[in-house]
NUPAMAR-453415 format. One record per atom (N, C-alpha, C): x, y, z; residue in three letters. Coordinates in steps of 0.2 Angstrom, whole numbers, padded with zeros to 4 digits, always signed. Layout:
REM residues N
XYZALA ...
***
This chain:
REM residues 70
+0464+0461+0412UNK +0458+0463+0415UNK +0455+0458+0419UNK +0452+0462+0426UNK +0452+0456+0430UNK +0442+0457+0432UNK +0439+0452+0432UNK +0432+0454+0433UNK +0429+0449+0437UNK +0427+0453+0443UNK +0423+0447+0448UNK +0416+0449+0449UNK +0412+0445+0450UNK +0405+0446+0451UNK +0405+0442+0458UNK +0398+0446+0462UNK +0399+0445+0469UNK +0393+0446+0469UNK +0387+0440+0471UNK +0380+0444+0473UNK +0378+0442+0480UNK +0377+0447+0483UNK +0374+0449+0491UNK +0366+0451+0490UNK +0361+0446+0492UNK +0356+0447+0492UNK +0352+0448+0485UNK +0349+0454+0487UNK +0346+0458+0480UNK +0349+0461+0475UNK +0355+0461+0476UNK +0361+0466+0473UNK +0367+0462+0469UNK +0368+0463+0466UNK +0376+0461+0462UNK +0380+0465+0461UNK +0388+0465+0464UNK +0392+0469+0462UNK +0396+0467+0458UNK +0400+0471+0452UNK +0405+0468+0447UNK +0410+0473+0451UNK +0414+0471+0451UNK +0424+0474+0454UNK +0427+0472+0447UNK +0429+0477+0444UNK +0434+0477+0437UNK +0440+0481+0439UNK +0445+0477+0437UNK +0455+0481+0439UNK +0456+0480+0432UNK +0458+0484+0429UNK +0461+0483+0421UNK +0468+0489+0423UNK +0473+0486+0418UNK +0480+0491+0418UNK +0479+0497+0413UNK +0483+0501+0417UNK +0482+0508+0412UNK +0488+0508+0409UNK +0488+0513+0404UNK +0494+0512+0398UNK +0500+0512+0403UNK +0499+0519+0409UNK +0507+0519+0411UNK +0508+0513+0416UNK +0505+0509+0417UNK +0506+0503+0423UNK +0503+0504+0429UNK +0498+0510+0430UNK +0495+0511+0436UNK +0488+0505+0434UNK +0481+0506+0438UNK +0477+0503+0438UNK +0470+0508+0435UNK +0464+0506+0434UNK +0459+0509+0432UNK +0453+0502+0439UNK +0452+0507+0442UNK +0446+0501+0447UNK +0441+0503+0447UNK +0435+0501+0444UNK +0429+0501+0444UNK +0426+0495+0449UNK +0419+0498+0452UNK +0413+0493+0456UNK +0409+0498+0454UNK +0403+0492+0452UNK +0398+0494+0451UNK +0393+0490+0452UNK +0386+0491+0456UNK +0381+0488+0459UNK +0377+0488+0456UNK +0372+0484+0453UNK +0366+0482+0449UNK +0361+0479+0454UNK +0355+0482+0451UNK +0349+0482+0457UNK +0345+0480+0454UNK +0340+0475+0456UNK +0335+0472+0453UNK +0328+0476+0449UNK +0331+0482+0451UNK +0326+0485+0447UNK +0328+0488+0442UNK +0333+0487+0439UNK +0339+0487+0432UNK +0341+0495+0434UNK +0342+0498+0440UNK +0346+0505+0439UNK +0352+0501+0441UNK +0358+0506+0440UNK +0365+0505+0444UNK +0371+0510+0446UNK +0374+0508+0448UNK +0378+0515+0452UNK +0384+0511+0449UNK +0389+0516+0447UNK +0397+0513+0447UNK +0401+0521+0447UNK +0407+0518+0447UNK +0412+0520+0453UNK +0417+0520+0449UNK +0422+0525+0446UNK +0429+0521+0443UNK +0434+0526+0444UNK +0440+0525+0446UNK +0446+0528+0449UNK +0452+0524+0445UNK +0455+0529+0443UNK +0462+0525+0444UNK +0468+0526+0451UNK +0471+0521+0451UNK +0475+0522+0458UNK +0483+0521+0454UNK +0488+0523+0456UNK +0494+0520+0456UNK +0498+0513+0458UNK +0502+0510+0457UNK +0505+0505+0460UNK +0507+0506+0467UNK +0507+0511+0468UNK +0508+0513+0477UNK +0502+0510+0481UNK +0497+0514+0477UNK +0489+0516+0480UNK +0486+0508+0479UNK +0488+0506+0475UNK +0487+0497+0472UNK +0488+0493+0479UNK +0492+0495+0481UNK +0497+0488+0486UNK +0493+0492+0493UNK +0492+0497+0493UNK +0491+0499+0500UNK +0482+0496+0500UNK +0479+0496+0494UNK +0471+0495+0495UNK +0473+0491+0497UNK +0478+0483+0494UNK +0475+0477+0495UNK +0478+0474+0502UNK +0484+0482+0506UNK +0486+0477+0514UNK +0479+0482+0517UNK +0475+0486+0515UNK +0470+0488+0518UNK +0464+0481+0520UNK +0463+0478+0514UNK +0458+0473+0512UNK +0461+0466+0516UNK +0468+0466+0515UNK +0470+0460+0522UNK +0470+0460+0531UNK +0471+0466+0530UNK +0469+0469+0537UNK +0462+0467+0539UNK +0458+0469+0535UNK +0451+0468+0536UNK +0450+0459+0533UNK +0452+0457+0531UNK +0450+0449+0532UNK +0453+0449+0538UNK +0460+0449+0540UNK +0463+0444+0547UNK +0457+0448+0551UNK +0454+0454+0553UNK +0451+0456+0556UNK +0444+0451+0559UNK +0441+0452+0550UNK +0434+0450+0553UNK +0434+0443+0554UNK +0440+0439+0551UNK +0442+0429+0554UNK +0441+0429+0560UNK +0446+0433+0564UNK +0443+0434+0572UNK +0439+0435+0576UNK +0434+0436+0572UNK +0428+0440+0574UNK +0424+0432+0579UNK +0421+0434+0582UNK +0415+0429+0582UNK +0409+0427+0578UNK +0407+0422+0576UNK +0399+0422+0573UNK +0394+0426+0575UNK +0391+0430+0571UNK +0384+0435+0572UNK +0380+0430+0572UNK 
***
């Protein structure tokens, strides 16, 4: 199980990837608010679905690298 915390402003998000029994994934995000509510989110995806998110997610790094500074 994999667990990152990422806080943006007033908000913290927790990203969890944990394996499911048959090898695909279980992916949760969830968003904690300073006001103590939260939203979360949980999917499991395949090993297909796995590799496609993350060339989705490389895509969009080389993307925004290029970008110029806002």
């Amino acid at each position: 199980m994999t667990i990152k915390k990422i806080t943006i402003g007033d908000a913290q998000f927790q990203f969890e990837a944990s394996i499911a029994n048959d090898g695909g994934f279980i992916i949760s995000l969830t968003e904690y608010r300073e006001d103590d509510q939260h939203d979360a989110v949980e999917t499991y995806v395949g090993i297909s679905e796995a590799k496609q998110m993350i060339d989705v997610l490389q895509e969009a790094i080389k993307f925004s690298e290029n970008q110029p500074p806002v």
